[in-house]
C-alpha positions, 0 to 999 in steps of 0.5 A: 505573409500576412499574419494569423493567430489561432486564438485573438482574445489577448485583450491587455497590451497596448503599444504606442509607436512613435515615428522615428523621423516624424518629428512635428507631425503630431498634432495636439488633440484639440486646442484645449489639449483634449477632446470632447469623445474622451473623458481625462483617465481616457484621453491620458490613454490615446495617441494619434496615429497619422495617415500622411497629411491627415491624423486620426485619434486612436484609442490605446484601449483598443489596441490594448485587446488586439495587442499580439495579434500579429506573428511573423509566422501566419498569413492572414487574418486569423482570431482566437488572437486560447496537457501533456503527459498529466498521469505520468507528470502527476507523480513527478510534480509531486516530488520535484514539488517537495523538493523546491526551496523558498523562491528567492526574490529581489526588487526589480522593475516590470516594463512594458516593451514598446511603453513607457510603463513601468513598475516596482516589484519583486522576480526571480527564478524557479527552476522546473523540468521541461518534461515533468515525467524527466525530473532529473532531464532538461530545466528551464526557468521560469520569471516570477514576478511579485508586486508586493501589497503596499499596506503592512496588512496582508492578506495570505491569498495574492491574485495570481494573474493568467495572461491571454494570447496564448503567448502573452507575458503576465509580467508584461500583460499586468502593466495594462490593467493594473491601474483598475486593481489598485485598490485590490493590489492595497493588501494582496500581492499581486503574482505574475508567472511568465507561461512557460514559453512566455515573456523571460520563460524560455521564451518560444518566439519565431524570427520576425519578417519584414514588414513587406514580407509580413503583410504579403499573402503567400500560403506556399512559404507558410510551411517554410517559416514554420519550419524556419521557427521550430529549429530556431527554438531552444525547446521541446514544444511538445511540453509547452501546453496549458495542462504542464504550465498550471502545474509550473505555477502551483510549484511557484504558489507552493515555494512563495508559501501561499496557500491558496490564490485568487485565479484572475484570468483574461482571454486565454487566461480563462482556459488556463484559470479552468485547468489550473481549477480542476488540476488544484480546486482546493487552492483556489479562493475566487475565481474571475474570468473576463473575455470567457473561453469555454473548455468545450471550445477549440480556439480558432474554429468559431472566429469568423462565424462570432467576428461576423455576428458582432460585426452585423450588431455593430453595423445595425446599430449604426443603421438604427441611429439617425445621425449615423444612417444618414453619415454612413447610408447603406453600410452593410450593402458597402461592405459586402460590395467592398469585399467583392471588388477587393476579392478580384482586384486588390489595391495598392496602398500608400500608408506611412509606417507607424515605425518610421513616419516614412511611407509604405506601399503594400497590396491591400486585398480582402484578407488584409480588409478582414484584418483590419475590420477585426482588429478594429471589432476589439474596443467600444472605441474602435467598433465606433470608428467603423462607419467612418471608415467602412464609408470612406472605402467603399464610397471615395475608394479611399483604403488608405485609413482603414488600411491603416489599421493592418499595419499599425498592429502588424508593425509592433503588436508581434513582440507581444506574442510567443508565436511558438508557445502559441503553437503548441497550445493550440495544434496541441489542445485545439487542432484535433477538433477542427472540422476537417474542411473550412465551412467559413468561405461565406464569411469575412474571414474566410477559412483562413484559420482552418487552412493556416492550423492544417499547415502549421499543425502538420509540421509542429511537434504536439504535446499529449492532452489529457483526456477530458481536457475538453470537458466542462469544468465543475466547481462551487469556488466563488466565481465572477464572469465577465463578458463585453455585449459586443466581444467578437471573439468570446462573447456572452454566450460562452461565459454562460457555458461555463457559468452552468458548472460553476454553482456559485457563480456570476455572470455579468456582461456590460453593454456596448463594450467589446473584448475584456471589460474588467479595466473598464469603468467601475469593473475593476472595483467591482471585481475588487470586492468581490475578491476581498469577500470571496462572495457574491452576496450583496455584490453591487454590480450596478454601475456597470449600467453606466458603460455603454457603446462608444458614440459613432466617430463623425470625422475624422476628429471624433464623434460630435460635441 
């Protein structure tokens, strides 16, 4: 069954597969160890996937933002891939707020599953009621991690970083991006809260399927697996919303004895930043939001109308450029005559599995086609590589590269994800405002999310969301919004949706740069100042001109010197 997500906007777990008996088919960059598309902090970030005989470079940072975007438990192609019982939970929270001890913390080590990365910090455990109106029912713990500011002085307000998905893990999610926010990290400890449902919190995960299974379209065993993964789980997912996990970590801020927090959410973790804003405003500091999702919005239903808008931009500008126009003629027509040929007549393709190295034979139709496009729409990188694959398709019928694409993420990008946990945000918060018919079929996409949220959301249990849940969020905290041009998901319009109740706010968006932008180039140093001056005057935003679209891929190696 191929995948779906409801919300697609996780922007910041790259993983790196490395073929179990492939040995000595990775091939090095270039003879000089490097390659004259990337820059050094870049090319430290890559790694070659193979396509059988040929090798192709493929940059960490796009799978970085699409990273998650696979469940066992969805069947297409979905995208963004983002509170209960607030009255009755209010007094209860209160009390068991009151009641807390000091959170105990001891040294440990944060990995990234699937990645070598890894780093130093301080965890624990925070005990907190699953349903907050039973304080004294069923608890769950939660994972508090804490990388310690490394200088003696420190600043009384830590970061507190809100992960995208829905589903990801802070603890996980932070490794990506936390070479950007070295300097933030100088003389601020940095607050990592697995989500409720997340990471080591009582996590919400589904049984995986098979590799075959998981990119075989089958609508009919939809509600089967849904079914399969809610009696799989040790929870109740109707207290699993966005509303009872922001009161979980004011506990937390409270027993680690911080005052207030800077609120740095990405992707999903912009909606949680905004409730956790309007649920505690007077323990907030600063506020950055990057890959922006409106509280207005329900996450799912403007997908495919947004991956289309990005995907015209992506294709025109290709149009404009002479080099690219006369390498990939035609583009747009190719595409749509792709999509055509492959709604009547899907093909088989032979892939070799990024797990094994072996290879793989699975039906490539148009569902698993809008997979891939949207995945590769994520990163300036990738959306440079499209030409050169979108052409290779359509003119040597030739899907073997770009069906790639679909089955590197789908082999491994799901152990990112609490596909649980994501259900329960989104059938809770969101499925109640999708149309109630699909008005995509026109699209790439299709109606793949309505269908999908209309047959997942029949079955899984919904928690309460309080009213005016929906409602724009007001403030005058000190807030810095960040959008990419090109971000297929959350793109620029949104943030200026949420800029317009924030009066002391900020909006910047970079040019040519996709879905989350604040490890990119100098933004994290800009975030960084204005954080340690929680304010937006004489902010210096300026080399933020110097980002810009990726140079088209001429081969198969890159774009040309």
């Amino acid at each position: 069954m191929r995948f779906l997500h409801f919300f697609r906007t996780s922007p910041i777990l790259p993983y790196f597969y490395q073929p179990q008996g492939a040995a000595g088919k990775h091939l090095p960059m270039d003879t000089a160890g490097q390659n004259p598309y990337l820059d050094r902090s870049l090319m430290q970030s890559c790694r070659h996937v193979l396509f059988r005989s040929e090798t192709i470079l493929i940059p960490a940072s796009f799978h970085a933002r699409v990273a998650g975007h696979v469940s066992a438990l969805h069947p297409a192609v979905f995208g963004l891939a983002v509170f209960g019982l607030a009255v009755s939970a209010n007094a209860a929270m209160a009390a068991e707020q009151s009641s807390h001890p000091a959170l105990a913390m001891s040294t440990c080590e944060l990995t990234l599953p699937g990645t070598p990365l890894s780093m130093a910090a301080e965890c624990g455990w925070f005990e907190v009621a699953e349903n907050p109106a039973e304080p004294n029912g069923r608890h769950i713990k939660l994972r508090v991690a804490r990388v310690p500011a490394r200088e003696r002085r420190v600043e009384p307000d830590p970061v507190l970083f809100l992960a995208g998905g829905p589903g990801q893990a802070a603890s996980e999610a932070w490794l990506i991006v936390a070479p950007a926010f070295t300097k933030l990290n100088k003389n601020r400890d940095i607050l990592l809260i697995d989500q409720r449902g997340t990471g080591q919190s009582n996590p919400l995960r589904c049984p995986q399927a098979e590799l075959a299974e998981a990119l075989a379209t089958d609508w009919d065993q939809l509600a089967g697996t849904t079914r399969q993964c809610l009696q799989s789980l040790d929870a109740d997912p109707r207290f699993y919303t966005t509303t009872i996990a922001m009161q979980d970590y004011d506990l937390v801020r409270a027993a680690l004895g911080y005052e207030q927090v800077n609120l740095l959410g990405i992707s999903y973790g912009t909606r949680a930043a905004q409730v956790y804003l309007r649920l505690f405003p007077q323990r907030v500091r600063t506020l950055v939001l990057d890959g922006v999702a409106p509280q207005t919005l329900a996450l799912g239903t403007e997908h495919a109308e947004k991956l289309d808008l990005a995907l015209q931009r992506i294709l025109a500008s290709c149009a404009a450029d002479p080099p690219c126009n006369q390498a990939y003629p035609g583009l747009a027509q190719n595409l749509n005559d792709m999509i055509q040929q492959l709604e009547i007549s899907p093909v088989e393709v032979t892939v070799d599995n990024p797990l094994t190295g072996q290879p793989f034979t699975f039906t490539f139709d148009r569902e698993a086609l809008a997979s891939s496009i949207r995945f590769l729409t994520y990163s300036a990188e990738t959306q440079a590589m499209l030409p050169l694959l979108i052409h290779e398709a359509a003119t040597q019928n030739n899907y073997g590269r770009i069906a790639s694409q679909l089955l590197i993420t789908a082999s491994g990008l799901s152990e990112s994800i609490a596909q649980g946990m994501e259900l329960s945000v989104v059938c809770a918060e969101d499925f109640p405002l999708f149309p109630g018919a699909g008005t995509d079929s026109g699209r790439l996409l299709g109606n793949s999310m309505t269908r999908a949220a209309a047959i997942q959301c029949a079955i899984w249990p919904r928690g309460e969301v309080p009213a005016g849940f929906h409602e724009p969020v007001t403030s005058d905290t000190p807030a810095l919004l960040l959008s990419g041009e090109l971000d297929p998901v959350t793109p620029s319009e949104y943030a200026e949706q949420v800029k317009a109740g924030l009066s002391n706010s900020l909006h910047l968006v970079a040019t040519g740069q996709g879905h989350s932008i604040s490890s990119r180039g100098c933004v994290g140093q800009v975030v960084t100042d204005f954080i340690v001056a929680a304010s937006l005057d004489g902010l210096d935003a300026q080399c933020l001109a110097q980002l810009q679209a990726s140079p088209w891929f001429m081969s198969l190696t890159g774009p040309n010197p």
